[in-house]
C-alpha positions as CSV (number, residue, x, y, z in Angstrom):
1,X,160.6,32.2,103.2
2,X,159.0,34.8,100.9
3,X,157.9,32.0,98.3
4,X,155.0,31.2,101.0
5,X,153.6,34.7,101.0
6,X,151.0,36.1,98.5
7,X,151.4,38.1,95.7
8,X,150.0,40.8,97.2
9,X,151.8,40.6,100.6
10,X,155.0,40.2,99.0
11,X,154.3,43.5,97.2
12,X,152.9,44.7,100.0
13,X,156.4,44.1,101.8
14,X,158.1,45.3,98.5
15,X,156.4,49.2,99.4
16,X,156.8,48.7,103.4
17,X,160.6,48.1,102.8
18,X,160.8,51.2,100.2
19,X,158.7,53.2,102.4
20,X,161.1,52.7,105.8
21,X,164.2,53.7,102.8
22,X,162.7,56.6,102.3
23,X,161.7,57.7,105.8
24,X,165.2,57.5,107.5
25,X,166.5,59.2,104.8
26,X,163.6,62.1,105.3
27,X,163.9,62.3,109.3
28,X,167.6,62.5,108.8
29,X,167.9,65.3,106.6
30,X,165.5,67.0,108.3
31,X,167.8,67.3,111.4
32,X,170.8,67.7,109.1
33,X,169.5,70.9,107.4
34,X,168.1,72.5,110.8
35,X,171.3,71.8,112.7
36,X,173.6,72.5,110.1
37,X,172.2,76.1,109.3
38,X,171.7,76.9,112.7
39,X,175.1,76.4,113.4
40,X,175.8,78.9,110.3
41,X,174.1,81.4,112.4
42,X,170.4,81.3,110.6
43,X,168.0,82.2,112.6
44,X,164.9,80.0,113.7
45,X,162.6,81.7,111.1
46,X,164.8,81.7,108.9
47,X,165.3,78.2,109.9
48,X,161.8,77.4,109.3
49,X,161.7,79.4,106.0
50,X,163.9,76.6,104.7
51,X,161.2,74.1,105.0
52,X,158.1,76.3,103.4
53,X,158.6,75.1,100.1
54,X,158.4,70.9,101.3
55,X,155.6,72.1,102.9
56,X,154.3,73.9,99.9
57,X,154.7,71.3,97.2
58,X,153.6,68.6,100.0
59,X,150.3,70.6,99.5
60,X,150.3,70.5,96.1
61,X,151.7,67.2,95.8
62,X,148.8,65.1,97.9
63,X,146.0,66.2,95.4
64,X,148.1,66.0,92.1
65,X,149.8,62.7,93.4
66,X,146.0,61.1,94.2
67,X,144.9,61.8,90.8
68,X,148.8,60.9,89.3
69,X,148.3,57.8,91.1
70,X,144.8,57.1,89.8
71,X,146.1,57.3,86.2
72,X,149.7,56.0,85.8
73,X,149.4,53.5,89.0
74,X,151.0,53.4,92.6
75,X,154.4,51.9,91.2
76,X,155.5,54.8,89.5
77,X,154.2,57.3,91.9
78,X,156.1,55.5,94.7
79,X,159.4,55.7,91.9
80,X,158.9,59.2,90.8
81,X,159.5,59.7,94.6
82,X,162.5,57.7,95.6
83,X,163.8,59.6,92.7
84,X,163.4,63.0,93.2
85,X,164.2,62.7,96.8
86,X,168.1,61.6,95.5
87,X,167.6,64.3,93.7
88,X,166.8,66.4,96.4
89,X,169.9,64.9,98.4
90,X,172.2,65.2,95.3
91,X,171.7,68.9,95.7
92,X,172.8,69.5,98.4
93,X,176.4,68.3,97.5
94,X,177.4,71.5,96.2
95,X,180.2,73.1,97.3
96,X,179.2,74.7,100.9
97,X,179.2,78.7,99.4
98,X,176.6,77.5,97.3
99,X,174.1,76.8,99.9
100,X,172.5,79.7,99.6
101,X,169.0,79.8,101.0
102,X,167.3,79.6,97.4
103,X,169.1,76.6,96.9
104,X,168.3,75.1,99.7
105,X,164.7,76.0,99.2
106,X,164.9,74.3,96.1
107,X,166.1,71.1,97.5
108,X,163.1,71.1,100.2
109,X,160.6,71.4,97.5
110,X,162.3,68.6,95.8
111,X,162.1,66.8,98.9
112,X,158.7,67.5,99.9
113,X,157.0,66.2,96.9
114,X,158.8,62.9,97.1
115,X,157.8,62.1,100.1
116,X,154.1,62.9,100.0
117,X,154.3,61.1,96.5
118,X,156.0,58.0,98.3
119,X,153.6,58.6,101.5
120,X,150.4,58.7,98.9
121,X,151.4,55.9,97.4
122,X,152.2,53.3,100.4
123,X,148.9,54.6,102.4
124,X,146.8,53.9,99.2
125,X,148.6,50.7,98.7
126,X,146.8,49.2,102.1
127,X,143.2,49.5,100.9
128,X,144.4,47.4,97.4
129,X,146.7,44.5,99.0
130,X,144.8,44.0,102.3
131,X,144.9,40.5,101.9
132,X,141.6,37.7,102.1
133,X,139.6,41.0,101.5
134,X,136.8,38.7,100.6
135,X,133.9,39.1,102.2
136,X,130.8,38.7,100.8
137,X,129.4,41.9,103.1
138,X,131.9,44.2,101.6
139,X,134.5,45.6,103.9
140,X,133.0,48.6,104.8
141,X,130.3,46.5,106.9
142,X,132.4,43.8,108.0
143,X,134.1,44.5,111.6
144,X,136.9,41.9,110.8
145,X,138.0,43.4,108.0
146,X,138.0,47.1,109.3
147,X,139.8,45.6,112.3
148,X,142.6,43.8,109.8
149,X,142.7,47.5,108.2
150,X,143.0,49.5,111.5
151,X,145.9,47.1,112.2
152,X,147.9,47.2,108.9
153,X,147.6,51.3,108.8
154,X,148.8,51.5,112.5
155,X,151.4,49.2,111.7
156,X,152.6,50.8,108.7
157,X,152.3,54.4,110.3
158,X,153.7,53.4,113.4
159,X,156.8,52.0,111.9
160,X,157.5,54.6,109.6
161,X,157.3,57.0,112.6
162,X,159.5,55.1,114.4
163,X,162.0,54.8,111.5
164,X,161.8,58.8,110.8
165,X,163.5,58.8,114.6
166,X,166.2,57.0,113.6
167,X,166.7,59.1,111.0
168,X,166.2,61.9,112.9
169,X,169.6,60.1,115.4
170,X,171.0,59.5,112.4
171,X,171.2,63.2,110.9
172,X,172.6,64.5,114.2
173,X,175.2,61.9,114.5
174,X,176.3,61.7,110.7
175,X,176.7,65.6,111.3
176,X,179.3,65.4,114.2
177,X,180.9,62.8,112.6
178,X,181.5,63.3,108.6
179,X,180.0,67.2,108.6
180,X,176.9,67.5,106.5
181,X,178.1,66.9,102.4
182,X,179.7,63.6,103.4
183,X,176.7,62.8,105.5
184,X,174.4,63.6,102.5
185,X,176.3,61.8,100.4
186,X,175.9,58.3,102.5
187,X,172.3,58.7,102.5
188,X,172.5,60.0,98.4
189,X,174.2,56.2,97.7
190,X,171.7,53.9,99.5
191,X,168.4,55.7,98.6
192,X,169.7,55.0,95.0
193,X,170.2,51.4,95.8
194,X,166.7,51.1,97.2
195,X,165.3,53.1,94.5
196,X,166.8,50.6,91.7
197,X,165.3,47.7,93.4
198,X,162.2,49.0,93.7
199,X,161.8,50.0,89.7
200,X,162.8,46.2,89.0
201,X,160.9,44.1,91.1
202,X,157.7,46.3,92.0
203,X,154.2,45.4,90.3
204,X,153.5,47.7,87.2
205,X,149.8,49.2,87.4
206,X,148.9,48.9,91.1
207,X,145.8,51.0,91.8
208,X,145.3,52.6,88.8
209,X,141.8,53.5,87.8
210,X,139.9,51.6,85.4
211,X,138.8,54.9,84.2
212,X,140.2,58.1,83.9
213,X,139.4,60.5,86.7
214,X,139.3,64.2,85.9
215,X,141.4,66.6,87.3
216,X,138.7,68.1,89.8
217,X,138.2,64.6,91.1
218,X,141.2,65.5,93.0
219,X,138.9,67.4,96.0
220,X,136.4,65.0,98.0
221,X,133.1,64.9,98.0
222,X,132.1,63.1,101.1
223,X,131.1,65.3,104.1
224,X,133.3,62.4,106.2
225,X,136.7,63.1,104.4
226,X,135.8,66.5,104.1
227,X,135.5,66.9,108.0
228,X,138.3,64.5,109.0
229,X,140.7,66.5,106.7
230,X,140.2,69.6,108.4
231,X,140.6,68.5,111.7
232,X,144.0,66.3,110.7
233,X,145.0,70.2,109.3
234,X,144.8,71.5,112.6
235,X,145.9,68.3,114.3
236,X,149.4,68.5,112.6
237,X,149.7,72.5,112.6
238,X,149.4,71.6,116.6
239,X,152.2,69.0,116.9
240,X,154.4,71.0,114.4
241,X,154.1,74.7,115.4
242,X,156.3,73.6,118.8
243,X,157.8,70.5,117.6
244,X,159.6,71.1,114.4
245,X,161.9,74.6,115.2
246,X,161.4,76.1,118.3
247,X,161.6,72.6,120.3
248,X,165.0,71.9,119.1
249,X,166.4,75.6,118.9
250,X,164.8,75.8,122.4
251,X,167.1,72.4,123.5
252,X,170.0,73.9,121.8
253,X,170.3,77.4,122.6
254,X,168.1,77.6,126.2
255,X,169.1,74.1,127.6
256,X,172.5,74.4,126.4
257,X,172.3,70.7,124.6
258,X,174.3,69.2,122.0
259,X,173.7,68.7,118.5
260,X,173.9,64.7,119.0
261,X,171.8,65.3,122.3
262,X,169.0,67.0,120.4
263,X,169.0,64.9,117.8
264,X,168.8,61.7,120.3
265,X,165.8,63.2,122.0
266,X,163.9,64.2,119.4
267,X,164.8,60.4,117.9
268,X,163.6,58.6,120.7
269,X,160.6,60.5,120.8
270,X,159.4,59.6,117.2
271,X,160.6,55.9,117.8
272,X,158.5,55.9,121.0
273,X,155.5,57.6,119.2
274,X,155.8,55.2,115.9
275,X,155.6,52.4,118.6
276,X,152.5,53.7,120.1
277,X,150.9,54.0,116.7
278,X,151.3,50.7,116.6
279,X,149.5,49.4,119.2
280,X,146.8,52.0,119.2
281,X,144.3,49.8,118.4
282,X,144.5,48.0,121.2
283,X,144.7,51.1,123.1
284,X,141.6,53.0,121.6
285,X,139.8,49.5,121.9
286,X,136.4,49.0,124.2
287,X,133.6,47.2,125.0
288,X,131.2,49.5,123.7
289,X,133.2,50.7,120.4
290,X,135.7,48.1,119.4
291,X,136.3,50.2,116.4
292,X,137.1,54.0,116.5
293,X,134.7,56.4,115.4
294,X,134.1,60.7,115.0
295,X,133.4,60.1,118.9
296,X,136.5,58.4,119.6
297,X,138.3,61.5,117.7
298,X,136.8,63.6,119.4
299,X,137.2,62.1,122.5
300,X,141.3,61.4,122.1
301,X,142.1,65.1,120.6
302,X,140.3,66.3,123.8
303,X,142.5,64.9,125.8
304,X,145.4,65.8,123.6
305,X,144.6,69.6,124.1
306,X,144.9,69.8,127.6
307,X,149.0,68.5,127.3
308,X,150.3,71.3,125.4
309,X,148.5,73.8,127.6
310,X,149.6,71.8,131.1
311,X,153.5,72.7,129.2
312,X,153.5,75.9,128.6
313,X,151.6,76.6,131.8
314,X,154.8,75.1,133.3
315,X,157.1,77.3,131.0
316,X,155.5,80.4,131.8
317,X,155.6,80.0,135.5
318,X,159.1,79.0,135.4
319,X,158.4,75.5,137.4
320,X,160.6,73.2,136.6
321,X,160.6,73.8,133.2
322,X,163.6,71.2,132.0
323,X,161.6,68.4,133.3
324,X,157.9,69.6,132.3
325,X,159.5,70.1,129.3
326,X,160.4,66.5,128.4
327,X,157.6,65.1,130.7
328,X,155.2,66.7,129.2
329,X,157.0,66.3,125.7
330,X,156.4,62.0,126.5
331,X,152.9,62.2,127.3
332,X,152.4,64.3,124.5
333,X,153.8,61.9,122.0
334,X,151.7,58.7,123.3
335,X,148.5,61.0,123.1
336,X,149.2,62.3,120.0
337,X,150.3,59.1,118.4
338,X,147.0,57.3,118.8
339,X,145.3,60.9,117.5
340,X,147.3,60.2,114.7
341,X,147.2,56.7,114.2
342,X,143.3,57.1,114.6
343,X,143.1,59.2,112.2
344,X,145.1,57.4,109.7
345,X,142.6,54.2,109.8
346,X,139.5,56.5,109.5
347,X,140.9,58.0,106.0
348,X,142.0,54.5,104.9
349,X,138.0,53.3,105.9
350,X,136.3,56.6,104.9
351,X,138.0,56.1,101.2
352,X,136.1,54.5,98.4
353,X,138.4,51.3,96.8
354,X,137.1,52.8,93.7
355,X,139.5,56.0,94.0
356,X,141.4,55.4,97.5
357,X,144.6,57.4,95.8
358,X,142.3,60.6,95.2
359,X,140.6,60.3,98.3
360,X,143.7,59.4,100.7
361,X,145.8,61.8,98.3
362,X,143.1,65.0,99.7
363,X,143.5,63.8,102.9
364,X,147.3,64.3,103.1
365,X,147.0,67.5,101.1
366,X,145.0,68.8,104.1
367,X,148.2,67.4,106.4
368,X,150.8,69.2,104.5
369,X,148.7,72.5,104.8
370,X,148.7,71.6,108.8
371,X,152.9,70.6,108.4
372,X,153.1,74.3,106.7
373,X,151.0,76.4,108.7
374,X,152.5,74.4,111.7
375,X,156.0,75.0,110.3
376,X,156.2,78.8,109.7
377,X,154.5,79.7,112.8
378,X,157.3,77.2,114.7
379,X,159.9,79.6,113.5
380,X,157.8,83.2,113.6
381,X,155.8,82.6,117.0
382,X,159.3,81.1,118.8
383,X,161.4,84.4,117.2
384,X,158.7,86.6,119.0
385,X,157.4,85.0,121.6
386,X,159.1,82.1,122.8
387,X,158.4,78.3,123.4
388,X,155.4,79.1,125.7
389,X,153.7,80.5,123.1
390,X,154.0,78.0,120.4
391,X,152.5,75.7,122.6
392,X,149.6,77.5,123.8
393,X,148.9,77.9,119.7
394,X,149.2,74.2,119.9
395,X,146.4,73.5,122.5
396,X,144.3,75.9,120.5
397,X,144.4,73.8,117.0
398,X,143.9,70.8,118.9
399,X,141.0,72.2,120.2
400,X,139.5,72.9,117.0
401,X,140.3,69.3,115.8
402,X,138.2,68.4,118.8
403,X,135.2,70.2,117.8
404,X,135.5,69.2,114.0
405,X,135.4,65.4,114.9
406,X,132.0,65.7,116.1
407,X,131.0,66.4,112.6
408,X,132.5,62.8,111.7
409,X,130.7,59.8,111.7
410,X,129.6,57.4,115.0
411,X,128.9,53.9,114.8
412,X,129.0,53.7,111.0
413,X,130.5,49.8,111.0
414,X,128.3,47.3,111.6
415,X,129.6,45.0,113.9
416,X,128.8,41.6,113.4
């Protein structure tokens, strides 16, 4: 069946496939590490301490990784990852007295710059394989191509979202049934398999530079990526200053839930939301703007920002706040989903073919800042001030996304 498809669709597939790997892995220990200490009795900000340094090296990682990828290729930027994220895994097979906090710092870190380094690469991978990307018009003019685009980046997104809940199911289930080493283990073994494969059969030199790019290449100069970074910063401090500790704590220690219960939740929610990624184009489709635009991002995050706010105005009220909670926690996710997935084409469209690894790389630097703000704020705000709180933060950032989107381009395709 695969002797039929391209070249670059087969490599294309090749990166989806490594990708998805890596994600379930990701979501998984994600839930394994918060579960797992909480039950040693860490606190939520300590909790979310845990997780500064993958947020600190994702940072780091989305600049360096751009330019990396620039000058060695996509290949071995997507292999460096799968790598280091066994790595990351293989660390935390020590004996459980060893776990100290450091440690486990250590292996976050690890962890956080493989998977912006395997994120980089696949997202930068779209703009070079996008196959029949031959028109004459160039495909920044030419509304089928930027609709193919928009469709491959929400497909991509939207299934790795979908596979990170899965892996967020699987972290709370491989807990209650092996414990954490054995379930860290499992996962060590087939990343390894996946990351063999990919080092045989994936295509040497994919999207590296003709010519070197300088280090301070790394930060953007177009007013577009510029403005679209900042507001995906505030856009993913939004969804991660509620969602990434105090949600589950909150599930766990207010509502009384399970570990496997949490885990389920919070897994059906990113399945459901990597589905809606998917079929955001459709969704943010109309007659007037077939194609999103700064409006359309503006437009979508203003809606977002009323969701958070309509939650915690539930929560502080006391009204009903089980099912508000996980209402409004549904509608959030479909909102923010198509924010997201928006977003994600615009980057892919805004970068130049010429250095789409530097330019997407800046873009996801600006994310991981979000992730990080989002994440130590999760575990401070919910230790002071409770779940109510963390989402009124949450409908503030959105807000300033809002107001940054109007400083993104309208209309800028020419629809033909």
């Amino acid at each position: 069946m695969l002797k039929n498809y391209s070249s670059a669709l087969k490599q294309y597939l090749l990166i989806t496939a490594n990708y998805w790997a890596f994600t379930v892995t990701d979501g998984a220990l994600r839930m394994l590490v918060i579960l797992y200490f909480y039950q040693l009795g860490y606190s939520p900000l300590y909790i979310a301490l845990l997780f500064v340094f993958y947020e600190v090296f994702g940072v780091i990682t989305n600049g360096v990784g751009g330019w990396l990828g620039a000058r060695w290729g996509l290949n071995k930027t997507m292999n460096i990852g799968l790598g280091l994220q066994v790595a990351a895994l293989s660390m935390l097979l020590v004996p459980s007295e060893l776990l100290t906090m450091a440690w486990v710092m250590a292996a976050q870190a690890l962890s956080g710059i493989a998977k912006d380094l395997n994120k980089m690469s696949a997202k930068s991978s779209i703009k070079i394989l996008l196959p029949e990307q031959n028109s004459n018009d160039g495909i920044e003019n030419n509304y089928n191509e930027q609709r193919r685009l928009y469709k491959w980046v929400a497909r991509l997104t939207g299934s790795k979202n979908a596979l990170k809940g899965v892996g967020f199911f699987l972290g709370g289930a491989l807990l209650s049934l092996f414990g954490f080493q054995s379930a860290i283990a499992i996962m060590a073994w087939v990343l390894s398999a996946v990351w063999l494969l990919s080092m045989r059969y994936l295509k040497k030199d994919l999207g590296k530079a003709k010519h070197k790019n300088s280090f301070t290449q790394i930060f953007s100069k177009s007013p577009a990526i510029n403005s679209l970074s900042a507001a995906r910063l505030f856009l993913f401090g939004a969804r991660d200053v509620w969602f990434v500790v105090a949600l589950p704590v909150y599930l766990s220690t207010q509502l009384n839930w399970s570990h496997s219960a949490v885990g389920a939740v919070l897994a059906l929610w990113i399945i459901g939301y990597g589905f809606m990624q998917t079929i955001a184009p459709t969704l943010t489709k109309t007659h007037q703007n077939p194609l999103p635009d700064g409006l359309s991002a503006f437009r979508w995050a203003l809606a977002l920002a009323l969701i958070p706010a309509a939650i915690a105005l539930a929560l502080t009220v006391n009204f009903a706040s089980e099912i508000n909670l996980l209402l409004g926690l549904i509608i959030f996710g479909v909102f923010f989903a198509i924010n997201s997935s928006l977003h994600s084409y615009l980057i892919v469209s805004y970068a130049s073919i010429s250095r789409v690894s530097l330019d997407v790389g800046f873009y996801y630097m600006a994310n991981a800042m979000g992730r990080l703000i989002g994440t130590v704020l999760s575990g401070w705000v919910y230790q002071a001030h409770g779940l109510a709180a963390c989402l009124w933060i949450s409908a503030v950032f959105i807000a300033i996304a809002a107001l940054i989107s109007l400083m993104l381009p309208r209309h800028s395709i020419n629809y033909k």
